[in-house]
TIBAMAR-153431 format. One record per residue: residue number from 1; chain; x, y, z of N, C-alpha, C in turn. Coordinates in steps of 0.2 Angstrom, whole numbers, plus 5000, padded with zeros to 4 digits. Each point is the difference from the previous one (the first is absolute). Layout:
<recs>
[NUM A [X Y Z] [X Y Z] [X Y Z]]
...
</recs>
This chain:
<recs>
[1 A [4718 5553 5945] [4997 5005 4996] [4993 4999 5000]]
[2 A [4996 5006 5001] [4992 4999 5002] [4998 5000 4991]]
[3 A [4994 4996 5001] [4997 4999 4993] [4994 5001 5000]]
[4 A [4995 5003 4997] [4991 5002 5001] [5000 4991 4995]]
[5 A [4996 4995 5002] [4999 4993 4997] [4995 4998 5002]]
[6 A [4997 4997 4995] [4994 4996 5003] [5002 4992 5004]]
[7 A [4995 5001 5003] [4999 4994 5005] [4993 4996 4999]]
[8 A [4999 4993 4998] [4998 4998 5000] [4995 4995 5002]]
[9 A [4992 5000 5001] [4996 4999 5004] [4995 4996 4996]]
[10 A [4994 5001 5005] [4995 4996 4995] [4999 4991 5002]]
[11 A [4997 4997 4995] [5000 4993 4999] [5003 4997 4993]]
[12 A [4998 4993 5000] [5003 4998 4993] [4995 5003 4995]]
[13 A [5003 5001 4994] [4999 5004 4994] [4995 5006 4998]]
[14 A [5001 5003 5011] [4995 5005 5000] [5006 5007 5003]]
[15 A [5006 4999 4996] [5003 5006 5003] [4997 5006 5004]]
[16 A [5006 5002 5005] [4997 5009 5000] [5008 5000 5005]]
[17 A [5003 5007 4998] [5006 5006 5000] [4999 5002 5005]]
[18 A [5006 5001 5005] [5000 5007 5005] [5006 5004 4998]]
[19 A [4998 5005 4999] [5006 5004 4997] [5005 5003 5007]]
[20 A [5005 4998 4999] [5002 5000 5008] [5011 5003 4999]]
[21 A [5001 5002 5005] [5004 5002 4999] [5007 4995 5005]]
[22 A [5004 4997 4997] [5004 4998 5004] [5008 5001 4998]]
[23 A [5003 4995 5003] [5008 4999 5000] [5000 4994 4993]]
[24 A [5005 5002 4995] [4999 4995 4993] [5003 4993 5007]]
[25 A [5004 4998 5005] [5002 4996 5000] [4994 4994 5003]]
[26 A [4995 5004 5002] [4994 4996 5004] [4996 4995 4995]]
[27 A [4997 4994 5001] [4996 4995 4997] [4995 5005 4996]]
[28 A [4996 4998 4996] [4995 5005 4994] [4995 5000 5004]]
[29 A [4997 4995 5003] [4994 5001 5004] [5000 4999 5007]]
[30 A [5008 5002 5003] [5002 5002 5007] [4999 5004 5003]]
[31 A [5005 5003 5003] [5001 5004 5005] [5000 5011 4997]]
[32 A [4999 5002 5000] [4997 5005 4996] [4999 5008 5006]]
[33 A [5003 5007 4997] [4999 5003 5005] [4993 5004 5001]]
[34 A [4996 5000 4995] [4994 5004 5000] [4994 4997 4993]]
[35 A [4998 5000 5000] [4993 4999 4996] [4998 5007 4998]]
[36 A [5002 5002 4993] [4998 5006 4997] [4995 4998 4995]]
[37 A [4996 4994 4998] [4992 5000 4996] [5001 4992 4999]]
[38 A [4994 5000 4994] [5000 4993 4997] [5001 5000 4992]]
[39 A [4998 4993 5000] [4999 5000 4991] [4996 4993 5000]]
[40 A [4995 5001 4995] [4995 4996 4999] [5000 4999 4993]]
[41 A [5006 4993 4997] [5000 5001 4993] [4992 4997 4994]]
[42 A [4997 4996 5006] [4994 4995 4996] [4993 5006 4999]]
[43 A [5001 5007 5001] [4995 5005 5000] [5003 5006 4994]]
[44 A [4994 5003 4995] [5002 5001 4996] [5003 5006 5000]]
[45 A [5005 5001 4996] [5001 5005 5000] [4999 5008 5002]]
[46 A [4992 5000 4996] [4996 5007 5003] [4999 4999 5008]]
[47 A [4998 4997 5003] [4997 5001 5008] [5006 5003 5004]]
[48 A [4999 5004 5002] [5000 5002 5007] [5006 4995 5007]]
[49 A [4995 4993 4999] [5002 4995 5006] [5006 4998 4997]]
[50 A [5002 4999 4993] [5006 4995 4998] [5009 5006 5005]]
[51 A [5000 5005 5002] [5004 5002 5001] [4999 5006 5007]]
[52 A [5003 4998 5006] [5000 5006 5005] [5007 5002 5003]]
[53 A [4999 5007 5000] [5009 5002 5002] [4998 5003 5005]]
[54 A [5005 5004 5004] [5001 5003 5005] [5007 5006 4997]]
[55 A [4995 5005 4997] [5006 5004 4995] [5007 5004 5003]]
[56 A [4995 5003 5007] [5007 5001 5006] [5006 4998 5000]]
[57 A [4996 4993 5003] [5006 4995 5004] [5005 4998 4994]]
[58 A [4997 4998 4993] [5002 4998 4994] [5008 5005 4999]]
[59 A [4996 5008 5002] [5006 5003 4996] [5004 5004 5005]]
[60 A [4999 4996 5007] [5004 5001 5003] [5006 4997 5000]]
[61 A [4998 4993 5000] [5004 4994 4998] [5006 5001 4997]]
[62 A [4994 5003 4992] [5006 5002 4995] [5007 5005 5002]]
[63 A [4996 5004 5004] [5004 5007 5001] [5007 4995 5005]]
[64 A [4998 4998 5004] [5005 4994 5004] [5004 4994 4997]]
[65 A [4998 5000 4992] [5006 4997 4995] [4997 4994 5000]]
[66 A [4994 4996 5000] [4997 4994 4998] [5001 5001 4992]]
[67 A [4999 4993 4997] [5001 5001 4993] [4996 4995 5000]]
[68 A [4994 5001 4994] [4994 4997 5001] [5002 4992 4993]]
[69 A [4996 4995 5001] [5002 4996 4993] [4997 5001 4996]]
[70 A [5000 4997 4994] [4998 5002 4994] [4991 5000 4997]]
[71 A [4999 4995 5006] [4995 5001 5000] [4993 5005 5004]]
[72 A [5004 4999 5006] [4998 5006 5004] [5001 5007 4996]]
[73 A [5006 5001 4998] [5001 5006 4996] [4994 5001 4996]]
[74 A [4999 4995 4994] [4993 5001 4996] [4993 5003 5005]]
[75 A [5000 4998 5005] [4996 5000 5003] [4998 5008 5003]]
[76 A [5004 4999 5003] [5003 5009 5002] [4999 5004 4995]]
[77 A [5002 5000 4991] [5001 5003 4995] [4992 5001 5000]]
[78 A [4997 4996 4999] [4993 4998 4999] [4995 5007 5002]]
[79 A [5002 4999 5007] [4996 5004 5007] [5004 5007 4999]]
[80 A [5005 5001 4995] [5003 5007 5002] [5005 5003 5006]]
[81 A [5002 4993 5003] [5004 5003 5005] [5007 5001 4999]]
[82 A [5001 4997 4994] [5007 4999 4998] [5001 5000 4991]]
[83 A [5003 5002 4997] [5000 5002 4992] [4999 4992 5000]]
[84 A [4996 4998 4992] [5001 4994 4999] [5008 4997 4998]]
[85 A [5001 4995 5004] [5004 4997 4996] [4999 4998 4991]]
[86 A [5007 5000 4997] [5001 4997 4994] [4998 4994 4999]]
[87 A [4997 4999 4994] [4998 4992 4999] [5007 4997 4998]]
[88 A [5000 4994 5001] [5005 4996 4998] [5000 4998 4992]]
[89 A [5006 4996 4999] [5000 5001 4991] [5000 4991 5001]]
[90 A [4992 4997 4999] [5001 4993 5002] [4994 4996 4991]]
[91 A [5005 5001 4994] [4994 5000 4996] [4999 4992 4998]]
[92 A [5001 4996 5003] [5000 4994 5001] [4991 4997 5003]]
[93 A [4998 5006 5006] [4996 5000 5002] [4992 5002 4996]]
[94 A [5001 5001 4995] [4996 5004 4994] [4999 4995 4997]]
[95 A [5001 4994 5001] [5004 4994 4994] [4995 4994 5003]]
[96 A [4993 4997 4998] [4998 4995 5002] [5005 4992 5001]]
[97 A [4999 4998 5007] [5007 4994 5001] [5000 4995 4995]]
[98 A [4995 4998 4995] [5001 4996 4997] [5005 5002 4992]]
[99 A [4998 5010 4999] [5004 5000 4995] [5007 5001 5001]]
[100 A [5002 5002 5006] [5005 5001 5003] [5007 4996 4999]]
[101 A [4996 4993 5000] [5005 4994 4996] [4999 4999 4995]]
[102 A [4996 5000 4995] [5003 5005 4993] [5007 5004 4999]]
[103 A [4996 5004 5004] [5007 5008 5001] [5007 4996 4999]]
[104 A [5001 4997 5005] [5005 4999 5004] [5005 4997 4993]]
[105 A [4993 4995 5000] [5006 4997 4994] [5001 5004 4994]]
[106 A [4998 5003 4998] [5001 5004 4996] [5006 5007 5002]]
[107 A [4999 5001 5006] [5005 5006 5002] [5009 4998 5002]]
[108 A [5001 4993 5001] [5007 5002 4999] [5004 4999 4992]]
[109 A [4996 4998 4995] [5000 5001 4993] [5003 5009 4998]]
[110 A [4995 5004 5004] [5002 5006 4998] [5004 5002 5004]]
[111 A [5001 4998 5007] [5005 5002 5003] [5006 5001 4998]]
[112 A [5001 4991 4999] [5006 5000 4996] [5004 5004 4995]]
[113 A [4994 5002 4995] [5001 5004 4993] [5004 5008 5002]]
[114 A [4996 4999 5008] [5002 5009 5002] [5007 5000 5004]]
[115 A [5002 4994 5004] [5006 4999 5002] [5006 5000 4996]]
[116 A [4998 4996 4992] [5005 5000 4995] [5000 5007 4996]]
[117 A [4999 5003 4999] [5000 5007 4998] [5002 5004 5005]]
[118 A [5002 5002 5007] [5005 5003 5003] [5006 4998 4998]]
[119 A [5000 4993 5000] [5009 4998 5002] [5002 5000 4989]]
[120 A [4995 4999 4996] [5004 5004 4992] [5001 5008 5002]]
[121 A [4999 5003 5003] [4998 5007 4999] [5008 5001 5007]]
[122 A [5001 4997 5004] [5006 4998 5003] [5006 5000 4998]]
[123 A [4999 4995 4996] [5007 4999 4994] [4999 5005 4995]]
[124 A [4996 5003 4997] [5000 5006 4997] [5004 5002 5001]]
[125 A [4999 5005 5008] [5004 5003 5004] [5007 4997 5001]]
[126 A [5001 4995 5000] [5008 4998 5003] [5003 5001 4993]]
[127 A [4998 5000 4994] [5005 4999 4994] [5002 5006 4998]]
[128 A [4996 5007 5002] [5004 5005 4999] [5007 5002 5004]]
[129 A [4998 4995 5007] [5005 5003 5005] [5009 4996 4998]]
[130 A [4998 4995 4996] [5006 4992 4998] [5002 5006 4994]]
[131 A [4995 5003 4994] [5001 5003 4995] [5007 5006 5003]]
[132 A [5000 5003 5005] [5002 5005 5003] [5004 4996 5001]]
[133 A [5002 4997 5003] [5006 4996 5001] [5004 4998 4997]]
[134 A [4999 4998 4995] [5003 4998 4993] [5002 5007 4997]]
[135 A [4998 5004 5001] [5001 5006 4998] [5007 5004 5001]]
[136 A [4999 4998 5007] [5008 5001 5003] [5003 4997 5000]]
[137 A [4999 4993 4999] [5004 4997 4998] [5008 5000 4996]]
[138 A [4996 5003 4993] [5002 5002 4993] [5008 5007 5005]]
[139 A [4997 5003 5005] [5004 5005 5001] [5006 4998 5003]]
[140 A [4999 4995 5006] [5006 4997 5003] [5003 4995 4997]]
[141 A [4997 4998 4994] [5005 4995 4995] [5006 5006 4997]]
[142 A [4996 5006 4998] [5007 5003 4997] [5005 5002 5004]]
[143 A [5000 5000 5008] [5003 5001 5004] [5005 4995 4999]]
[144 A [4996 4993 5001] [5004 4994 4998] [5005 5000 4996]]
[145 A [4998 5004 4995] [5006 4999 4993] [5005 5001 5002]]
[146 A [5001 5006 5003] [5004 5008 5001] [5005 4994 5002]]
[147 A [4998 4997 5009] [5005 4996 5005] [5002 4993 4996]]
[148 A [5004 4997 5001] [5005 4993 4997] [4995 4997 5002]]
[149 A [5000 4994 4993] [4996 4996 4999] [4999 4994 5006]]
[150 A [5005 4998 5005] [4997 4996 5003] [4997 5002 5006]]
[151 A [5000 5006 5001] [4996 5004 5005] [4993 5001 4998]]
[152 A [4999 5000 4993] [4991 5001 4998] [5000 4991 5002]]
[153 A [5002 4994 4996] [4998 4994 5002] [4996 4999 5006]]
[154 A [5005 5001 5005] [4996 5001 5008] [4995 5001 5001]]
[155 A [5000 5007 4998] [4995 5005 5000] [4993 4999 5000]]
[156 A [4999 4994 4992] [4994 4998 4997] [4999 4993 5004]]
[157 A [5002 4996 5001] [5000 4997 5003] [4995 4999 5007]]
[158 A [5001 5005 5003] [4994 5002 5007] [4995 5002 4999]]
[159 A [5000 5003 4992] [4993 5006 4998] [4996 4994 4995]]
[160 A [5002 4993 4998] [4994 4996 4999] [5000 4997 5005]]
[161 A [5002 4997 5005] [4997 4998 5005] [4994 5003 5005]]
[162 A [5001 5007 5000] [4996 5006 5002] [4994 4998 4996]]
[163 A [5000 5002 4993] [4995 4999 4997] [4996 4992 5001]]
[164 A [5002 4996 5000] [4998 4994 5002] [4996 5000 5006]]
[165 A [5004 5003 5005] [4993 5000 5005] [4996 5002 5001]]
[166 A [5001 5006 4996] [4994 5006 5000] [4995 4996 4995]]
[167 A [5000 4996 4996] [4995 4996 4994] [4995 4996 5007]]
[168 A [5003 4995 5004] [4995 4998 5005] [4995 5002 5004]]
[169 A [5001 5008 5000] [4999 5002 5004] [4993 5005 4997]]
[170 A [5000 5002 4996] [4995 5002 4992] [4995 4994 5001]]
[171 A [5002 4994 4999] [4995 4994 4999] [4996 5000 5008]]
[172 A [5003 5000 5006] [4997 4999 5006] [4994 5006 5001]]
[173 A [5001 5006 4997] [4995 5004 5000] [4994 4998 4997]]
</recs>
């Protein structure tokens, strides 16, 4: 599968980007079939230098079913060559790292609170379905009566056993 990704260059903690189109299976700063611009992350955003494209070649690519990464996509979004992508839903990131272990501990607290309110609201639901049940119950006992007594014996015999399993199985949800 062909990818538009950055390829990585520069020196140590002096990055710089080739925006390059390759094969996903290739090394990140390999082998690569075309050099379609740069990225220069350490320049500010306003200038001109921080970003150069080759808009053709870019959406020719595209047209030939390259799928850009997510950050190339922004990048693309940015210069108009392609809708922006959606933001991701990452609200952790919003969160300075130190309050974040705060959070944390306080977050499976209410976690919890929200997992146990599904499953009463569960059983809710299961006690109408048992209620029904019981209901007909009452119907096939008068059946019972009709037929000789040691025929209904039997009969009830399998149907608390029934109920017995089905009680296990209420508590495992």
């Amino acid at each position: 599968m062909l990818k538009l990704r950055l390829s990585m260059g520069g020196t140590k903690k002096r990055p710089v980007y080739k925006i390059v189109v390759a094969d996903s299976r290739f090394a990140r700063d390999g082998r690569f079939i075309e050099k379609l611009g740069f990225f220069n992350p350490l320049l500010p955003k306003e200038k001109k230098e921080r970003v150069g494209l080759e808009a053709e070649r870019i959406k020719y690519w595209l047209g030939q079913g390259a799928q850009p990464t997510t950050r190339v996509a922004r990048i693309l979004g940015e210069n108009e060559l392609i809708p922006m992508p959606l933001k991701g839903n990452n609200p952790q990131k919003a969160i300075p790292k130190k309050d974040r272990k705060k959070e944390d501990n306080e977050t499976p607290k209410t976690e919890a609170k929200k997992e146990e309110a599904p499953k009463t609201e569960a059983k809710k639901e299961e006690t109408p379905k048992t209620e029904a049940k019981k209901e007909e119950a009452p119907k096939t006992e008068a059946k019972k009566e009709e037929a000789p007594k040691t025929e209904a014996k039997k009969e009830e015999a399998p149907k608390t056993e029934a109920k017995k399993e089905e009680a296990p199985k209420a508590e495992v949800k």
